[in-house]
N, C-alpha and C positions, 0 to 999 in steps of 0.2 A: 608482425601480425601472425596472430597461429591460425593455419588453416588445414583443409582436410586435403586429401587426395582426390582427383577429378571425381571420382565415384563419392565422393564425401564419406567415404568407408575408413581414411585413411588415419594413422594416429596425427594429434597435434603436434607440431614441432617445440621440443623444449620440455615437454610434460613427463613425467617418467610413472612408466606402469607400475601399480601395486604388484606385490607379491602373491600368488596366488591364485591368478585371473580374477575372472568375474563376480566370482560371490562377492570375494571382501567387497569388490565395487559397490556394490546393491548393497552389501552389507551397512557401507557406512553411509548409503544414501538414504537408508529406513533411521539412522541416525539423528543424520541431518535436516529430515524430514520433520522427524517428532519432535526437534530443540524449535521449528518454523513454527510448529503447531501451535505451541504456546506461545511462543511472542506474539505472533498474528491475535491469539484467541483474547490477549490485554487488549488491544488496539479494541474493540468492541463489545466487551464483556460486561465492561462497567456501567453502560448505557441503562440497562435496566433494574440495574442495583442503587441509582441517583436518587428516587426518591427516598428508601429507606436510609442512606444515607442521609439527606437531607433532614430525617426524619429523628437520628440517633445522634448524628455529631452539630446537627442545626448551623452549617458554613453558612456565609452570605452568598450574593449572587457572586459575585467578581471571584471567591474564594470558591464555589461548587465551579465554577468555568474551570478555576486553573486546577482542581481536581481530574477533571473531563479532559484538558488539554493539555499537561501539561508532558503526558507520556510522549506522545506523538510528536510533539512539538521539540522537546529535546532530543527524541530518537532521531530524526530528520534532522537538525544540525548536526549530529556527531557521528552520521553513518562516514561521510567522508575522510574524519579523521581516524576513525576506526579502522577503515577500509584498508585505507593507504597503511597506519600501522601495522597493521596485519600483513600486509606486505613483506613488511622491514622486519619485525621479531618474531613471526612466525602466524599463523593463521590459528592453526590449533590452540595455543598458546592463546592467543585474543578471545579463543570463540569459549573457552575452560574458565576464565575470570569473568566470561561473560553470565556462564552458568551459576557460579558462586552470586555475584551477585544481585544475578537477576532474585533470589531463589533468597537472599536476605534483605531484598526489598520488599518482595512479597508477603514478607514476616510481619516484618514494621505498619505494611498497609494496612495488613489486616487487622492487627493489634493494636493500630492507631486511635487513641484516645479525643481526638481533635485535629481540625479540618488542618492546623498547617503543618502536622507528625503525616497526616494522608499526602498533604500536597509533596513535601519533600521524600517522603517514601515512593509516590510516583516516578519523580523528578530520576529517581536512585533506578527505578526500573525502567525510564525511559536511556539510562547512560546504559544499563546492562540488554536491553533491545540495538542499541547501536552497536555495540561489540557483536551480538550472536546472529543478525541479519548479513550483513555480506558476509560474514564468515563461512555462513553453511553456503553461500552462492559459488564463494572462490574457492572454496576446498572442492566443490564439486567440479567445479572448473578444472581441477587441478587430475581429480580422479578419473574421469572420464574422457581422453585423450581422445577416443574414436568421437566423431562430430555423431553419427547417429546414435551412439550409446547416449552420447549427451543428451540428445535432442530428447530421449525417451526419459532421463534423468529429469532434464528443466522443465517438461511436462507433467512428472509427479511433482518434483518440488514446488512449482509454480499452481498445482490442483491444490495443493496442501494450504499453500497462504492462501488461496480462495475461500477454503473449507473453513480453514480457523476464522478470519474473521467471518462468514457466514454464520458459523454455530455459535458464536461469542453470547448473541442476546439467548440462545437455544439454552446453550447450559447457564449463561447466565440465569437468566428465568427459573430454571429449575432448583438452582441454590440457593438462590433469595426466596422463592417460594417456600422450600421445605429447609432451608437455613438460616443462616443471617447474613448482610453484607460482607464480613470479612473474607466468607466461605471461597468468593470468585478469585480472592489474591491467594489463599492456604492452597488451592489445588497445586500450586506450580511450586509448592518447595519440596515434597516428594520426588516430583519427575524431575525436576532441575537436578536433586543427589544424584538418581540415576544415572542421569545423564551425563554428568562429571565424571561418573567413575565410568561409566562406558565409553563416554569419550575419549577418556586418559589412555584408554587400553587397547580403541578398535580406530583408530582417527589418525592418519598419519600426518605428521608435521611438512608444513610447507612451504616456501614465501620465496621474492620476486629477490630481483639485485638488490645489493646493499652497497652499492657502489656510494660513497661521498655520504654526508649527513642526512636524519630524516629532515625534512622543513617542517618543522615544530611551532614556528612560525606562522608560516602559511597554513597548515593544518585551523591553526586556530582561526586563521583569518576568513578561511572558508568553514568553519561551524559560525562565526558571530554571524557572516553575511548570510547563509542558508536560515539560521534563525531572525534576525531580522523579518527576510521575508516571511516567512510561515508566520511569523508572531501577526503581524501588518495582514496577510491575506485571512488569519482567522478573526482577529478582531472584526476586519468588514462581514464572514460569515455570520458572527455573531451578531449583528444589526447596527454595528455602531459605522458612524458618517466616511466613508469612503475620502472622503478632501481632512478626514480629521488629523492632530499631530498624532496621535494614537496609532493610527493607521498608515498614514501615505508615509508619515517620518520613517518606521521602521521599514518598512518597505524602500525608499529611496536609499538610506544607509543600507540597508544588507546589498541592496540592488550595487552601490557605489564598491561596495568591503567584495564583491566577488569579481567584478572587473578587474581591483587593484590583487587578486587573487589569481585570477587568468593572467594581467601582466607577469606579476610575481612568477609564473609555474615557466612561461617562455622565456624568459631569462637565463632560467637557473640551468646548470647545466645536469644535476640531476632532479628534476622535479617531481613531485607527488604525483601527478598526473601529466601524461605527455597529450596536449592540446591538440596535437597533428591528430589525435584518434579522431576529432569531431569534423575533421575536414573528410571524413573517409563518410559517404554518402550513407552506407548502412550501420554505422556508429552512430551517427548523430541523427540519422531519420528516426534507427530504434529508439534513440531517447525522445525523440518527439513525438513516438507514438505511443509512447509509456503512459508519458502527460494528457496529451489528449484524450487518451482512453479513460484514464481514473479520473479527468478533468470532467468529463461526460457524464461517468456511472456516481460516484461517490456520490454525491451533492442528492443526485436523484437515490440512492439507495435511502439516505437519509428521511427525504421526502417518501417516498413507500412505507416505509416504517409510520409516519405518522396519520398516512391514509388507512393502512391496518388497523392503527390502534384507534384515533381519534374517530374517522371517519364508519368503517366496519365495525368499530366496536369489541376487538377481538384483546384476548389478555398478552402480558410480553411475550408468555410461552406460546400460545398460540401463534403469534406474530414469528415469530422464531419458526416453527415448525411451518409456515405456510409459505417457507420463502426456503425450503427444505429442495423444490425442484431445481429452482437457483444452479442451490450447493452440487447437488448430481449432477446436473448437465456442467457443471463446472470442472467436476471430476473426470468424467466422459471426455471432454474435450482436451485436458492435460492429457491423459491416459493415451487418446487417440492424436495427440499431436507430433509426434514425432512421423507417423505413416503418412498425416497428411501435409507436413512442411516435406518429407521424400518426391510427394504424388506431386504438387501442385508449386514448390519452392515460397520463399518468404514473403515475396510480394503478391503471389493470390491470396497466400494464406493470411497474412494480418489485412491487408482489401478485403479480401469478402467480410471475414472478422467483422472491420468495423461497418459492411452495410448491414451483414446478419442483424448484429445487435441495433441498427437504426431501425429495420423493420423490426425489430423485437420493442421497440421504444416507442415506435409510431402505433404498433397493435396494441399495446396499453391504453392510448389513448379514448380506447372507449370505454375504459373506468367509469363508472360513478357512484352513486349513492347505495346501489344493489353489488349485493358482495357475488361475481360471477367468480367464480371458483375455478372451473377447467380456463374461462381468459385469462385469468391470472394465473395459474399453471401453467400454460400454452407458453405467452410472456416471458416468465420466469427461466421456462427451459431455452426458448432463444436466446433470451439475453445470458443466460449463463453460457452458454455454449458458445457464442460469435464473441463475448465480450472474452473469456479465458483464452480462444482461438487466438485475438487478437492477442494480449498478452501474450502468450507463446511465443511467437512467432518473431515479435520485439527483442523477450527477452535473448529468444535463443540466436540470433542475428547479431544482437549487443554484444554478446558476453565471447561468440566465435570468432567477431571482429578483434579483439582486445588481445595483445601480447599475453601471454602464459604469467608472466614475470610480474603484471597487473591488475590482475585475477580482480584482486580486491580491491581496489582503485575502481572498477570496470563495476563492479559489483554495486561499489554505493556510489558509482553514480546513476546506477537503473534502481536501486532502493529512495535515492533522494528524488530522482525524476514520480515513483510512484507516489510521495509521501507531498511532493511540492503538487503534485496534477489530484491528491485529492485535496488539499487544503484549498487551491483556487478553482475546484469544482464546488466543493462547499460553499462557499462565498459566491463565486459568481450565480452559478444557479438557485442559490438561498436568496441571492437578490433578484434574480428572474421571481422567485415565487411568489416573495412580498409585495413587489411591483404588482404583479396583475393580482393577487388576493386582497391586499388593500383598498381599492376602490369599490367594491362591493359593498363595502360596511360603513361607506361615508354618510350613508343615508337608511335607517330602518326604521318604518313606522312603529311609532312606541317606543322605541328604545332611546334615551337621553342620550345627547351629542357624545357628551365627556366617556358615558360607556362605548358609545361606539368608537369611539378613538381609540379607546383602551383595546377593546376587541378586535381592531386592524392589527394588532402586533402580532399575533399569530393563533393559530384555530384551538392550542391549547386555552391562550387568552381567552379568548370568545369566551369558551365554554364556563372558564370560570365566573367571566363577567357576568353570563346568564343565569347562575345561579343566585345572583342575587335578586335577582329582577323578580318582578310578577308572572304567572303565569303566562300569561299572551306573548309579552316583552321577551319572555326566557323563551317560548319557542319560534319567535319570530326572529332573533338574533339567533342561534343555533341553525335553523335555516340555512338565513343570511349566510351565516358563514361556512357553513357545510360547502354550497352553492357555488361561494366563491375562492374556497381552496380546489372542489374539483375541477372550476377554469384556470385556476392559475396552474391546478396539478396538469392540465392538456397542453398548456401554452409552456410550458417548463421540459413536458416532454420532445416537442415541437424543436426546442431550442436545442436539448441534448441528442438531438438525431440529427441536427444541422451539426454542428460538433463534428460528431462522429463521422458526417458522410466530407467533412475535411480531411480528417484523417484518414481516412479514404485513399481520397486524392494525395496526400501527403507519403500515404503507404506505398506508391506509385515508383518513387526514389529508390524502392531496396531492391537488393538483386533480385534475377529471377527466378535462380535456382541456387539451392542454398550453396553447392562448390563452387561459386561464380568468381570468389572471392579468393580461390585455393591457390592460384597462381603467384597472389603476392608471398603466399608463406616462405618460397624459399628463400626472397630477398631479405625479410625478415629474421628470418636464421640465422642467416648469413654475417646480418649487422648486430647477430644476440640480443634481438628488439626479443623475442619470444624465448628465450633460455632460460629453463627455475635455476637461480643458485644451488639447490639443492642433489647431495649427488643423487644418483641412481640408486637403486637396491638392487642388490645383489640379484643375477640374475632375468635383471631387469628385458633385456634385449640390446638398454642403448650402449 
């Protein structure tokens, strides 16, 4: 295990310093930073470029879904295998092809003539999103030896994917308005050149033992079974029957493919990933509080979007811009995280975290029909600020726990925790929301059954339904269902602050103070659990 010195000042054992001191460090963390920016900024950009879409290339329903899903969905099974390979041939190396092709998928998107040229052009930037996310984690891992340097490191990198996906619908909105659909993919083949060549040249190479073969095998076994599940938890987000074969089936196989995947790693005597990490209480709590954090927020972010739009009345760009406090107190609190995991250690700091953000969830709750402005500000900055605290505090507890040697291993498995905890925050809380907004609309005077049926499906539905209607019918169903999304929007909050105040109590396991841990480094050392194969640089000190 690499750990700090009692003051947590210390370097990690096994990491060998850049050349230079500190600049390059920062150097290549401004790097690392901007290759996050634009991964993050896909995961959410596309959201409000769907109807023109819809509108240009005319997909169906099933085929707009796997346009929408299918980034995320493949990024999240192959962060693992990514991870680990980056390990084995080099980190830099993975994160470099990761930039080519991120940067030739986004070609093809854009250029895409028909919904299934889009759908595989995604497909193509969701494999170059899994190469370039643990990549920038473990190189930083790698570069930042002092645990406080780090801490200050994983609190811009971690403000950064807050930010990008935050701004995604912002500049999304802004392109689709004043461009056209393709414009959201064309932005990132520019900065991806960049970044290729500035990476080739300021990025130093790095990766874990290579002792015995990679398990190429198992690699795959754990992408089928991590995809399974995400496939299985996003179907359910999307409305379809939770007991369905659609659903539960891929979900039971991925769930069975990752078991015989944990078998497979304790076995082997060199594995992909060493299992003992998740017996170590701040290894495996940080990962449970990755999840429950995005399990929380995502679902609900989703939901906020649509009281903006549908309910407020406000355009995407608007919507984007008004969720802009968010993004700042998200930045604030990366920025400020490293002083305050020093002041307070990992266990206040991700605890308060997640009550911050539950009192930022339950103050929402007095949302409704009247667009209050400073309570949704107020909100926005809580929850940005206790929910990225929380993040922090995980990520940086995870990634200090983890051998040097597994940087990247360590890496996606707090990338696949973030990507699994939002896919079953979508879905569970999406079914929190239909559950109580549906019965509202079981009965509207004037309005014909068969419409109100149709209108339970969701407050878009409604609204179209009502434009058919008469007069009276069309504003008495709009009502109706205004009415009963803002219940379901309380009762969904309600739920996401229960969540959170688990995680709470869950955050309770990690140490107190973040050097709590520093003791085991030298056994560690000792058994070359934390040694980069990589030699030193000249000068280095080791």
């Amino acid at each position: 295990m690499s750990g700090t010195t009692a003051s947590g000042s210390g370097r990690t054992a096994g990491v060998p310093r850049l050349p230079g001191g500190g600049v390059n460090r920062w150097t290549v963390l401004i790097v690392l930073c901007v290759s996050l920016l634009f991964v993050a900024l896909d995961t959410t950009i596309l959201y409000v470029a769907v109807p023109s879409v819809t509108e240009d290339l005319r997909p169906g329903p099933v085929e707009l879904l796997w346009i929408v899903d299918v980034y995320p969905l493949i990024a999240a099974s192959l962060l693992i295998l990514f991870g680990t390979l980056g390990d084995r041939v080099g980190r830099r190396r993975i994160l470099l092809l990761g930039y080519g092709l991120f940067a030739l998928a986004s070609a093809a998107a854009a250029l895409a003539p028909n919904p299934q040229i889009l759908m595989a052009a995604r497909a193509l930037l969701g494999i170059g999103g899994a190469m370039i996310m643990p990549a920038t984690l473990s190189i930083l891992r790698q570069v930042f030896p002092d645990r406080r340097e780090r801490a200050v490191a994983i609190g811009v990198w971690s403000a950064v994917a807050a930010v990008g996906a935050a701004i995604g619908p912002v500049l999304g909105g802004f392109l689709v308005e004043n461009f056209w659909w393709g414009s959201v993919f064309l932005i990132n083949i520019p900065m991806m050149a960049v970044m290729f060549l500035v990476g080739r040249w300021l990025l130093p190479e790095s990766r874990g033992e290579r002792n015995g073969p990679w398990d190429l095998v198992g690699a795959v076994i754990a992408a089928l079974g991590v995809l399974g599940i995400v496939l299985g938890v996003k179907r359910i987000g999307s409305g379809t029957a939770v007991l369905g074969l659609t659903t539960l089936g891929p979900i039971v196989i991925g769930t069975l493919l990752l078991i015989l995947f944990v078998r497979r790693q304790r076995r082997r005597e060199h594995p992909l990933l060493d299992m003992r990490l998740f017996a170590r209480p701040a290894f495996g709590t940080s990962v449970g509080c990755i999840v429950l954090a995005m399990l929380a927020l995502v679902g609900l972010q989703l939901i906020a979007v649509q009281y903006l739009q549908l309910v407020l009345g406000l355009s995407p760009l608007e919507t984007g811009l008004r969720m802009l406090p968010l993004v700042f107190a998200a930045m604030a609190a990366g920025l400020a995280g490293s002083r305050v995991l020093q002041a307070v250690g990992p266990r206040a700091m991700v605890s308060l975290g997640f009550v911050l953000t539950a009192a930022a969830v339950l103050c929402l709750t007095a949302m409704n029909d009247q667009d209050r402005v400073w309570l949704l500000s107020l909100g926005f900055v809580l929850l940005g600020f206790g929910f990225q605290s929380t993040l922090f505090g995980a990520y940086e507890s995870m990634l200090s726990e983890a051998p040097a040697a597994q940087a990247g291993g360590a890496a996606a498995i707090g990338e696949t925790s973030y990507q699994l905890g939002a896919g079953i925050g979508v879905a569970l809380l999406g079914s929190v929301m239909n559950a109580a907004y549906a019965p509202g609309l079981s009965h509207v005077d004037g309005v014909p059954e068969r419409s109100s049926a149709a209108a339970s499906h969701s407050l878009g539905e409604a609204y179209k339904v009502a434009a058919g209607l008469g007069e009276s019918a069309r504003a008495a169903l709009r009502e109706a269902a205004r009415d009963s999304f803002i219940r379901g929007l309380h009762i969904t909050l309600v739920s996401s602050a229960l969540l959170l105040l688990v995680g709470a109590a869950i955050a309770l396991r990690l140490p107190r103070r973040a050097a709590d841990s520093a003791e085991r480094a030298e056994g560690d050392t000792a058994t070359g659990a934390g040694c980069d194969s990589e030699p030193a640089p000249a000068g280095s000190g080791r």
